[in-house]
C-alpha positions as MATLAB code, in Angstrom:
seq = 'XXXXXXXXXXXXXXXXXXXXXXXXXXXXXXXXXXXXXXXXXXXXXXXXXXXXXXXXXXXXXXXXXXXXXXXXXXXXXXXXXXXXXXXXXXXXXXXXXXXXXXXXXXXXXXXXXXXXXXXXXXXXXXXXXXXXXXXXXXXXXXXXXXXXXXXXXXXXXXXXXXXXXXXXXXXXXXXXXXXXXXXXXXXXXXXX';
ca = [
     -99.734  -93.617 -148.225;
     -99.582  -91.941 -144.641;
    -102.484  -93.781 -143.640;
    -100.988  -97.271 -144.586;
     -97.478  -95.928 -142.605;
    -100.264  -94.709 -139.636;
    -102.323  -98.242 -139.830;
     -98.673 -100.012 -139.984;
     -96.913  -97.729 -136.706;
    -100.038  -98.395 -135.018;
    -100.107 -101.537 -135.548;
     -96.333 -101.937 -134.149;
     -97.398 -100.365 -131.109;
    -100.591 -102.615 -130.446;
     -97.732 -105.501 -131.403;
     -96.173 -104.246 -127.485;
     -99.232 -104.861 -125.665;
     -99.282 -107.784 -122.424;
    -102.218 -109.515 -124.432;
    -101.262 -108.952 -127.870;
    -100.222 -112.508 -128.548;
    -102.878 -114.131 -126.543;
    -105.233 -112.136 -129.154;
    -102.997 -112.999 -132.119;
    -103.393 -116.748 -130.943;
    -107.572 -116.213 -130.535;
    -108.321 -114.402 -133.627;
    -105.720 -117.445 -135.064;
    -108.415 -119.900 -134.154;
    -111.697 -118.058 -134.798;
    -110.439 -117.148 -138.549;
    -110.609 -120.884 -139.367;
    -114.017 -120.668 -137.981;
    -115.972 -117.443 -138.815;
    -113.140 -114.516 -138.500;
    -113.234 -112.348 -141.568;
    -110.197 -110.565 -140.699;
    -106.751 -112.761 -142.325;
    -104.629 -113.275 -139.107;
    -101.757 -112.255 -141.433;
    -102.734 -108.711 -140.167;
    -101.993 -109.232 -136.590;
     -99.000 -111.459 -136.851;
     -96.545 -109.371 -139.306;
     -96.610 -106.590 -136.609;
     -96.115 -109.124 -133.524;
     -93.568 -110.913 -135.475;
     -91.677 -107.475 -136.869;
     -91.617 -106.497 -132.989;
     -89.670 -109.485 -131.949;
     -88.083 -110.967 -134.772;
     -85.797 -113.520 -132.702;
     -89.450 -114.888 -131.811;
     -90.975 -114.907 -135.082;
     -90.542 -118.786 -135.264;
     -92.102 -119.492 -131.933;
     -95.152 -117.541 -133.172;
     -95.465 -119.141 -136.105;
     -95.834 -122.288 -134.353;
     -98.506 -121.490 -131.681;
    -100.165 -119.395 -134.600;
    -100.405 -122.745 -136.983;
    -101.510 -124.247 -133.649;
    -104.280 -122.681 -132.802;
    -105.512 -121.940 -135.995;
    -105.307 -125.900 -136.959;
    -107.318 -126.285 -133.597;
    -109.558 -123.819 -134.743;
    -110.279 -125.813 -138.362;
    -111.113 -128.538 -136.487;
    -113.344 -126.643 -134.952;
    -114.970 -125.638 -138.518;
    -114.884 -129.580 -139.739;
    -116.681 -130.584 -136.739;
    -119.440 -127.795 -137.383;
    -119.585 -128.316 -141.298;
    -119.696 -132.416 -140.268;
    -122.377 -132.453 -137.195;
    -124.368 -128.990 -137.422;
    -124.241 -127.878 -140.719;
    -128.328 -127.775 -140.998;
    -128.958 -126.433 -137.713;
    -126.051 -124.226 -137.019;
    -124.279 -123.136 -140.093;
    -126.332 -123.044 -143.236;
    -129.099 -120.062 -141.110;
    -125.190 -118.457 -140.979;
    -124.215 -119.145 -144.829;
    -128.241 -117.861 -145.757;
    -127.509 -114.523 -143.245;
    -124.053 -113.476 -144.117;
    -124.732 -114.593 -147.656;
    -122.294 -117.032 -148.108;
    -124.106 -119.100 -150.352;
    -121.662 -118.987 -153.367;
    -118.570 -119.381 -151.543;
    -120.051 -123.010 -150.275;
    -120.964 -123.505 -153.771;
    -117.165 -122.666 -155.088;
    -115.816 -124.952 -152.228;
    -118.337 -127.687 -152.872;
    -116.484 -127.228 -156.800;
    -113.113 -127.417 -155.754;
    -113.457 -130.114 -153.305;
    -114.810 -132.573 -156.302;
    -111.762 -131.338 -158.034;
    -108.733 -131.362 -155.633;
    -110.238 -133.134 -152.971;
    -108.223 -132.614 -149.336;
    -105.532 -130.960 -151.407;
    -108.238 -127.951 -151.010;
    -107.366 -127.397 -147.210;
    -103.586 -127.409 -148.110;
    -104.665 -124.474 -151.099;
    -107.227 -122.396 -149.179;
    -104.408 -122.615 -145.397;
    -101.826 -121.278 -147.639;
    -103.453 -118.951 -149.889;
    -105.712 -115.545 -149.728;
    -108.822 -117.647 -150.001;
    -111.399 -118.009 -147.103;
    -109.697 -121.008 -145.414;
    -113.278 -120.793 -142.830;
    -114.978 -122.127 -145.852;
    -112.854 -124.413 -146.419;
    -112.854 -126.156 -142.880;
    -116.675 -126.171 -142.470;
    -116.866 -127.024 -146.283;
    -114.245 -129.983 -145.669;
    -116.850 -131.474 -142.723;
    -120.217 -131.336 -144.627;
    -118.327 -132.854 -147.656;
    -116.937 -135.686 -145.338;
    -113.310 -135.272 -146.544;
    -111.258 -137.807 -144.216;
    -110.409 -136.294 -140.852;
    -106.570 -137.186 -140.772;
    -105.734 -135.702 -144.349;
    -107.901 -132.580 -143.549;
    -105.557 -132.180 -140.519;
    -102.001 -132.670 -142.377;
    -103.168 -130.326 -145.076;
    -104.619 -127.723 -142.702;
    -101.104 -128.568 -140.773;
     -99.072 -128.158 -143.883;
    -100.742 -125.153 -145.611;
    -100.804 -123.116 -142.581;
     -97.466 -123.569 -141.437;
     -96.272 -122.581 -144.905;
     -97.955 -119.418 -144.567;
     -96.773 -118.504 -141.004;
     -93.320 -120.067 -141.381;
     -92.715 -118.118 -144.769;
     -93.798 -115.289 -143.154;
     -91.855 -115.670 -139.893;
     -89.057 -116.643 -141.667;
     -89.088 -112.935 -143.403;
     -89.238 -111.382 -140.634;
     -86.845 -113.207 -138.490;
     -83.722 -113.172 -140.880;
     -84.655 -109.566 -142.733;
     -85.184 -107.663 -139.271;
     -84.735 -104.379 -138.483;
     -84.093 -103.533 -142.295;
     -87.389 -105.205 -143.445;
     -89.203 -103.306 -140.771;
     -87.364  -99.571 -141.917;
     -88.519 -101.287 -145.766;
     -91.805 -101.894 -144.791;
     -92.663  -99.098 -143.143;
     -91.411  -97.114 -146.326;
     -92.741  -98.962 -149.245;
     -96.248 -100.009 -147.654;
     -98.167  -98.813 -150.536;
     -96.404 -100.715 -153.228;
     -96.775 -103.857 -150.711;
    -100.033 -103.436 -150.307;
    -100.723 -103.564 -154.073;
     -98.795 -106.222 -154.734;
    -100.818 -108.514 -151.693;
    -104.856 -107.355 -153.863;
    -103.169 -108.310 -157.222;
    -102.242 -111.537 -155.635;
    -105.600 -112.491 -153.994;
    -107.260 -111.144 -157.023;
    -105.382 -113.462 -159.093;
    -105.993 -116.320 -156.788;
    -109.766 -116.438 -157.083;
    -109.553 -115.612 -160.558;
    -107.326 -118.212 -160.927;
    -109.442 -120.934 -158.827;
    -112.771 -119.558 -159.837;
];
């Protein structure tokens, strides 16, 4: 528990720094690329330090990680057999591809919406969503919509709870943090 409240007052403080957002807004695009780390991470703190901002993040966040998907499509569409699969085979991402390549046949471009909103790898999605040729102006209203559900939610939290969700936070991290593996553990049990 004291090291979630550490991670979490650290984190607050990092939120202060000049380039903080500039590295919220990078890490934004390369997680719809290659980026293991959810962007989630970085944002609640940013957002909880400025909540009459929240909104405004949210929007360059979706942004820039949209950018960054099309980024992945392109990849997944023109280099998949130069470029990415040697990365798949390396970081041994073989059955994620497989589970997207699954889901795709099922939902289709309602995947992107699924994997920008949810805990799922939404990197293997976008590259996914290229090699499988999924039309380019769906893929970018789903990665659009899915996205901005997850940052606006968020930011939306933050902006209107405040000071009072920060004091909450900061004292019931454990339970929170819980609550967010039993969720993404659902998920892929769920979609797997």
């Amino acid at each position: 528990m004291n090291e979630l409240n550490s991670f979490y007052r650290r984190s607050l403080k990092w939120s202060q720094h000049k380039h903080a957002r500039a590295c919220l807004y990078g890490m934004s695009f390369a997680e719809s690329i290659f980026w293991p780390i959810p962007v989630d991470l970085m944002f609640a703190p940013l957002a909880l330090s400025r909540p009459d901002r929240a909104l405004i993040l949210a929007f360059w966040t979706t942004f820039f990680s949209v950018v960054g998907a099309l980024v992945g499509y392109g990849l997944g569409h023109l280099l998949f057999e130069p470029v990415v699969a040697p990365m798949v085979e390396l970081l041994g991402y073989q059955e994620q591809m497989a589970f997207a390549a699954q889901w795709f046949q099922r939902w289709g471009f309602w995947m992107i919406f699924i994997a920008g909103f949810s805990p799922l790898p939404f990197k293997v999605f976008t590259i996914s969503a290229g090699l499988f040729g999924i039309a380019i102006v769906p893929f970018i209203i789903m990665a659009l919509l899915g996205r901005s559900l997850r940052f606006y939610v968020l930011a939306g939290l933050i902006k209107w709870g405040g000071k009072d969700l920060k004091r909450h936070l900061v004292k019931n991290a454990l339970p929170y943090t819980w609550l967010m593996l039993f969720i993404a553990i659902a998920c892929i049990l769920l979609l797997g």
